[in-house]
N, C-alpha and C positions, 0 to 999 in steps of 0.2 A: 203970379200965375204958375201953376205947375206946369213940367216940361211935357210938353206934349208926348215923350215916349212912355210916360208916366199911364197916359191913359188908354192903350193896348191892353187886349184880354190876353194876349198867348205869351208862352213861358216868354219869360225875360221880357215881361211887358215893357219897361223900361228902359233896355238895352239901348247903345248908344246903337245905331243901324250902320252905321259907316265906318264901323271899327272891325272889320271881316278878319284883319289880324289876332285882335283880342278875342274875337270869338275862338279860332283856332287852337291859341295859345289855351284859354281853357279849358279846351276837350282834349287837347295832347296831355295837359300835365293832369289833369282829371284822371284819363286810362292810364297812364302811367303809377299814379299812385293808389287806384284801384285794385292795382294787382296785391295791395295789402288786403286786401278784401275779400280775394281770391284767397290768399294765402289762410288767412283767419278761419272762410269760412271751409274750406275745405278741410282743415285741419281738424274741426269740428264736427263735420261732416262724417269724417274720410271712419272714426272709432265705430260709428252705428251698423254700420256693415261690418267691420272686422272683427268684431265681437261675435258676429253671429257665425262665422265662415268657420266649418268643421276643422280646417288644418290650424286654425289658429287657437281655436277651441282644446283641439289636441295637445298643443304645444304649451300652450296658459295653465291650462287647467287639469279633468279628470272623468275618466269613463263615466256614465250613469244608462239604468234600465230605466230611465224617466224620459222616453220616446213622443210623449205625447207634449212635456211642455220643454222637452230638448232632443227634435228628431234629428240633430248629428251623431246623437248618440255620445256628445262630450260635455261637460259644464264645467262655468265654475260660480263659486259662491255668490250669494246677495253682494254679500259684503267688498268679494274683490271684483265685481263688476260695475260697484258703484266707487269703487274706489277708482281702477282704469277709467270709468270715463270720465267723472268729477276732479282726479288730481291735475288734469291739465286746467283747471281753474284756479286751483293755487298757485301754479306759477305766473298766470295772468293776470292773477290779483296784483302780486308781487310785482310781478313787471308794469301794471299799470301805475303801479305807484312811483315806480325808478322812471316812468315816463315823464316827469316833470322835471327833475334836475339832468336829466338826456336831452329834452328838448330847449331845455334854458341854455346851457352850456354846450351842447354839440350846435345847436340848432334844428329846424324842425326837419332839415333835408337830411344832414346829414348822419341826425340822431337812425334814421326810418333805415338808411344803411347797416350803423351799428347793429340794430334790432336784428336784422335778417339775419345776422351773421350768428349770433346766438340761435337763432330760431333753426338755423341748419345744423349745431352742435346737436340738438335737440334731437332732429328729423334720426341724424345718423347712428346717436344710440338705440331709436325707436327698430331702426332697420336691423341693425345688428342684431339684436337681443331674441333669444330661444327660453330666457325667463322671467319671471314676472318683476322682477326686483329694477333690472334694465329698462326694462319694457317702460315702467311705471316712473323712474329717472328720467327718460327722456322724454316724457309726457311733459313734466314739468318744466323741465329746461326748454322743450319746446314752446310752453306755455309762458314762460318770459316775454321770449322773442314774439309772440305772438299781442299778449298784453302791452307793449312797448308800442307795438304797430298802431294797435288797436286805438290808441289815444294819440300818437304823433299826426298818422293819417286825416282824421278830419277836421285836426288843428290846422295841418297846411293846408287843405283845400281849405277852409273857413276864410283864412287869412291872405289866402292868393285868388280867393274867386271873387269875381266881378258881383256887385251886389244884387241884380237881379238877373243872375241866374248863379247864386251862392247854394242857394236850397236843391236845387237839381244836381249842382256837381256833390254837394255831401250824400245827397240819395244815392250818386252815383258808387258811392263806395259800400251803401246797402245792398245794392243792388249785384256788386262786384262777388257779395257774402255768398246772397245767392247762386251765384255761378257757380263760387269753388262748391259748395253743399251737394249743387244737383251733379258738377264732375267728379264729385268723391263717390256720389251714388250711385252715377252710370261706369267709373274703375270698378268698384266695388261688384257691380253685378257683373261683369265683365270676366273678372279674374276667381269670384267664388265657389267657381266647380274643380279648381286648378287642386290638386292634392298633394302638395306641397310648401314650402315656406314662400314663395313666391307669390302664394294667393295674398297674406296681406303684407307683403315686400315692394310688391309694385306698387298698390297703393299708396303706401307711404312715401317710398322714396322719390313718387313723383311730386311730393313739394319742392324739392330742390329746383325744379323749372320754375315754379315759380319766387322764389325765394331771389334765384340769379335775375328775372326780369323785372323784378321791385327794384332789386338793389343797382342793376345797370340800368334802370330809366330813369332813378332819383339823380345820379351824379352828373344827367347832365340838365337836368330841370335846375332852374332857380331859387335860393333863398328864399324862405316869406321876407318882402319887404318890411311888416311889421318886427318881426323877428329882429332886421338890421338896427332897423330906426332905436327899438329899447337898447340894444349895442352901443348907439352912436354911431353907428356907420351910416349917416344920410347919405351919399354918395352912392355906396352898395345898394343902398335900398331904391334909389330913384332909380338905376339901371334895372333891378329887378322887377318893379312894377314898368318899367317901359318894358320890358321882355314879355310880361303879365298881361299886359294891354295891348302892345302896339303902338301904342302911343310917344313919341317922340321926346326926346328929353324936359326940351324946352316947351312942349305942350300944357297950358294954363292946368286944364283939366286935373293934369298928374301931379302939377307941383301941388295944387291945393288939396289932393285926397294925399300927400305926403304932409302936408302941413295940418291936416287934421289930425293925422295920425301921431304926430310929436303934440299936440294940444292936448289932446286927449290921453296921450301917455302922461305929461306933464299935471294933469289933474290930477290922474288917478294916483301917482306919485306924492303930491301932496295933500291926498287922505293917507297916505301910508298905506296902501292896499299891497302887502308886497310879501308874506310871509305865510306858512300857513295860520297861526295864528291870526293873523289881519282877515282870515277866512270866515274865521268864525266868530267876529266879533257883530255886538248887537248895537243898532242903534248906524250905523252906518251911512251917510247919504245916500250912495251908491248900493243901497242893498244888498252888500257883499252875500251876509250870511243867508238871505232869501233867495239868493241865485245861486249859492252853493249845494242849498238845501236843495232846490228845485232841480239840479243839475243828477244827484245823487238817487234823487226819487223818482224821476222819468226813467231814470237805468233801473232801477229798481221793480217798475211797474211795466217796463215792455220785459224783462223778465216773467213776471209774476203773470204775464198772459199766458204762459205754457207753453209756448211756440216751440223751444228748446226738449220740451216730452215728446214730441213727433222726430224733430229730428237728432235727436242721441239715443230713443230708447221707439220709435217709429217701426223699424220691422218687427223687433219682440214681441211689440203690440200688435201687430195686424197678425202675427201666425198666431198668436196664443187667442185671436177674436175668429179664427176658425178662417181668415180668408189667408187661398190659397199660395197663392204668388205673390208673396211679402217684399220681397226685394221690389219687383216690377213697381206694387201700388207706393212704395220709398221711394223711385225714380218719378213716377207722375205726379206726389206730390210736391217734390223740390221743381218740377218745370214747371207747375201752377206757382211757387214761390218766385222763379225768376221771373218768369214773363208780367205776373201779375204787380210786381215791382216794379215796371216801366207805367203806366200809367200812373203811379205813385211819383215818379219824378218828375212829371206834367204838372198834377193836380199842386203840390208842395207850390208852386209859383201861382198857380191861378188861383185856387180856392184857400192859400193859406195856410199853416200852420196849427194853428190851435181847433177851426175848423174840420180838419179833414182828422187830427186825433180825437174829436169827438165823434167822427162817425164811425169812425176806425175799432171802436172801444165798445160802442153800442151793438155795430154789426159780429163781433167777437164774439161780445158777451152770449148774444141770441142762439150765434151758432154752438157753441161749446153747452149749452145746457141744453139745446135739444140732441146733440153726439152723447150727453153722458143720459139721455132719458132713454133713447134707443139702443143705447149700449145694457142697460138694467131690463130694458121691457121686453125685449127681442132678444130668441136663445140663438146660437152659435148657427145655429143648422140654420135657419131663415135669410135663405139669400139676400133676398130683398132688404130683409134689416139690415146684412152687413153692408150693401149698396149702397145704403144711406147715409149711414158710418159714415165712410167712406167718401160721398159727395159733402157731409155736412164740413167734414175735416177741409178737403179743399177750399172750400168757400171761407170757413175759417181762415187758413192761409192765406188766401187771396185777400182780403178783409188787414191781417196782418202785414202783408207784406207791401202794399200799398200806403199802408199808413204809419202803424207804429216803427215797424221795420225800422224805415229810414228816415224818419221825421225826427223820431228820436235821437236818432244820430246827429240831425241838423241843429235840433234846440240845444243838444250838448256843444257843438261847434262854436253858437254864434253867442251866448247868454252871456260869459264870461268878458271882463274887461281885462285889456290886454298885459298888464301889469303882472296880472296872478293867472291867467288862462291856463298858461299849463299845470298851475296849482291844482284850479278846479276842474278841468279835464281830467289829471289825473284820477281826483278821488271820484269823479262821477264816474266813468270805465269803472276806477277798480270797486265800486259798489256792483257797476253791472258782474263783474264776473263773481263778485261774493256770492251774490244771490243765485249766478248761474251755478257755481259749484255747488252749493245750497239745495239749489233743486235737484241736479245731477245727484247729488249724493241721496237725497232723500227719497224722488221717486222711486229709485226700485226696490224700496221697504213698506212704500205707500199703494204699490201696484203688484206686485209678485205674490204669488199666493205660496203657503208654507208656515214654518213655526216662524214665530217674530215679525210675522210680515202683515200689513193690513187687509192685502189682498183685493183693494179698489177695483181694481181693472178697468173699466168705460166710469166707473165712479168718479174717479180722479177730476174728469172735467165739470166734475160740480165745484168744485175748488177752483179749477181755471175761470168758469163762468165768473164764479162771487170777484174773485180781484180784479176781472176786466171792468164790472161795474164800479170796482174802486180807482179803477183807471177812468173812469169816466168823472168820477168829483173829484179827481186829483183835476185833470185836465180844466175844466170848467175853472176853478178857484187859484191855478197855480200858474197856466200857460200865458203869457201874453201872446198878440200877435206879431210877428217880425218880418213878415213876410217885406219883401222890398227898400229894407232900411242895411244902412252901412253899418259894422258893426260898433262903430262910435256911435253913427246915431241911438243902439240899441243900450247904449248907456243913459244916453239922454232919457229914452223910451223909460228906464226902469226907475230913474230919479223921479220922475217929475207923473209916474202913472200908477196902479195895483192891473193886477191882470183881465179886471173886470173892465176898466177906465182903456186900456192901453190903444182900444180902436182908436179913438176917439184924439187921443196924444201919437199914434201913428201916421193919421188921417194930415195932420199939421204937420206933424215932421217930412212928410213928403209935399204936399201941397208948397211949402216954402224950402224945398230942398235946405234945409236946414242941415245944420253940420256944430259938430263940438264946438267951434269956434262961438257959436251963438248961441251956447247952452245960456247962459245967465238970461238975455233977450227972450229966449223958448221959455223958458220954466216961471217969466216975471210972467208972460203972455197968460200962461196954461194956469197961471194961480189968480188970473185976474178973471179971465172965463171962470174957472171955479166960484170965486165969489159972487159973481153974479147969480151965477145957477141959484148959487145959494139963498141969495136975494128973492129967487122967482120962486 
């Protein structure tokens, strides 16, 4: 019989109900290691405004009598404004990738420390510097520390959150992106009348607040338990899943999700699954290189929605589409990104996973080709058409941020078997910031008008529209559902299903709360059902 918590609609359907501690304990170390997310997305945020702001202008770059597509009356090239805001991808790429032997070797707590500390080297050249050489140095160094976070963060919540409500704490650190984005938006409009180096000094230098409250809430939060167990530290680890849970040493409960957790370490140990090479091999029980794959291609494809054209290159575009107050419509659409990201951490537990990226993809798609038809059909002067613009783009976002946002984040968390996690964490991040540097660097040759340049402008999201539809048959043929499963289970789920199959092998896995331990019993079960089907 399945456990009765099992059959609840509302988040954490499953939740043990009489564990008020474990609940706790997942919302304190969730906000705490959120604040990487803050960190992340603010930083990312924080260049879209200070790009535009006339004293920074001044100071980067060079007068021009081109008033109408640079009313500060300052510029600087295609070239070095794709370059300032795309080089802090490079160092995030880089740093996604040192995120694996960080998190194997420091651990996943104390690695998120390291990281920040780099990420403030970063912050403080950014501050300092009056040239462009500095400037664009500390982007990268920042984007280390940044990239480092970026893949440690929802490895620890993955591996320390309670399984049904796993998907809502990793939302949570989508969610967190959001915040820093729309606080970099509202500094940013804050301080951009200021005429002096202070207008982007302040914004900048206040990452350091958050950088200090990352790194002093991680050191007194817990280990991942899984983290200990591959150590061989059982003892560490049983302390830190009772800290995790609430749950008491000696409680049945805790010893057996520790004993799953050394099962299933010990299997995937003898596939060899341990190297990167072992990543990429074919033929696998454990469909390593198919989870690998699919790990690198979800970063790759909530990329490729364009979400990242609004917010790095979001004011340029609304002043150069004739509407007025660029900044303000940059602030209301980052608060349609945050807010609209909370019912995205609901829906992620109730309606699923692979579910809600398929609606997520379809509703995108819709909106971004009717933004780029109104953007081609309707001139500058037509209020109404910008209006539209305008609400289309929101609702995009909102559509984004509910879904891909931080879904994406979730399936990169949990898909991975724990032997190489941080293997495939890593390279899935650092695919995500390839392609983000990728775009960074190429929209504003794709959108800017001039010699060399394509000169799209609302064109552009015809190109957003076409890969959200490609986000839709990636999703369909590549996502299982995971929703409500341990992450051992979700190994069982990948051996024994294809992603079209996986309801149906989920459905079992929970109904018999099934666990690593009775992989061989599940997988004889699910090939004997198979045969029959086949029979009928």
């Amino acid at each position: 019989m399945a456990p009765a918590a099992f059959n609840g609609p509302e988040i954490g359907a499953n939740a043990p109900k009489n564990k008020a501690a474990g609940i706790a304990m997942a919302i304190t170390f969730s906000a705490f290691a959120a604040f990487g997310g803050i960190l992340y997305g603010y930083d990312t945020g924080v260049i879209n405004g200070v790009q535009a702001m006339k004293d920074w202008l001044r100071t980067f770059g060079f007068p021009t009598t081109d008033l109408v597509n640079h009313p500060t009356g300052f510029m600087i090239s295609t070239a070095e404004q794709s370059l300032v805001v795309s080089i802090l991808s490079v160092g995030t790429f880089f740093g996604a990738l040192l995120g694996a032997p960080t998190a194997d070797i420091l651990g996943r707590k104390w690695g998120i420390v390291f990281s920040t500390l780099i990420f403030c080297i970063g912050v403080a050249m950014q501050t300092a510097s009056t040239a462009l050489p500095l400037f664009v140095a500390g982007r990268v160094i920042a984007g280390i520390g940044v990239g480092e976070v970026s893949v440690l963060i929802p490895m620890y919540q993955s591996e320390c959150a309670p399984k049904w409500i796993r998907g809502t704490v990793v939302s949570g650190y989508q969610w967190a992106i959001t915040i820093g984005i729309l606080l970099a938006s509202v500094v940013n409009n804050a301080t951009q009348d200021r005429d002096d180096h202070s207008s982007y000094r302040i914004p900048i230098s206040i990452q350091f607040i958050w950088a200090a409250v990352l790194a002093g809430g991680m050191t007194i939060l817990p280990e991942s338990p899984r983290w200990l167990i591959m150590k061989g530290r059982d003892a560490d680890a049983a302390h830190s899943l009772s800290r995790l849970t609430g749950a008491p040493l000696d409680d049945p409960t805790l010893t057996d999700d520790l004993s799953e957790m050394k099962i299933s370490l010990e299997e995937e140990r003898r596939l060899g699954s341990s190297t990167y090479r072992d990543c990429f091999r074919v033929g696998e029980p454990n469909k390593i290189l198919f989870r690998i794959v699919t790990g690198m291609a979800i970063q790759m494809w909530q990329q490729l929605t364009g979400i990242n054209f609004i917010f790095y290159y979001g004011t340029t575009f609304f002043m150069r589409s004739g509407i007025t107050d660029a900044f303000l419509i940059s602030v209301a659409t980052n608060v349609v990104n945050v807010f609209m990201t909370i019912p995205g951490m609901w829906a992620v537990e109730r309606f699923g996973r692979r579910r809600m990226l398929l609606i997520g993809a379809t509703g995108m798609c819709v909106c971004e080709f009717i933004v780029a038809i109104a953007g081609v059909a309707l001139p500058q002067s037509n209020l109404a058409g910008q209006k539209v613009l305008i609400a289309f783009v929101c609702i995009y976002i909102g559509f984004f941020a509910s879904t891909w946002g931080p879904i994406a984040w979730v399936i990169t968390g949990e898909i991975f078997p724990l032997n190489v996690r941080a293997k495939g964490m890593s390279l899935a991040v650092a695919s995500n910031w390839l392609w983000n540097f990728a775009i960074g660097f190429a929209t504003p040759f794709l959108v800017n008008s001039g010699p060399g340049n394509a000169n799209l402008q609302a064109k552009v999201f015809f190109i957003w529209g076409s890969t959200c539809f490609c986000c839709i048959v990636f999703t369909y043929f590549c996502i299982p559902e995971t929703k409500g499963l341990s992450l051992e289970q979700i190994d069982v789920l990948y051996m024994h299903s294809t992603p079209l199959t996986s309801h149906r092998v989920r459905a079992k896995l929970m109904a018999e709360d099934a666990h690593a331990s009775d992989e061989k019993i599940v997988g004889e079960e699910i090939r004997t059902e198979d045969s029959r089907d086949d029979k009928v």
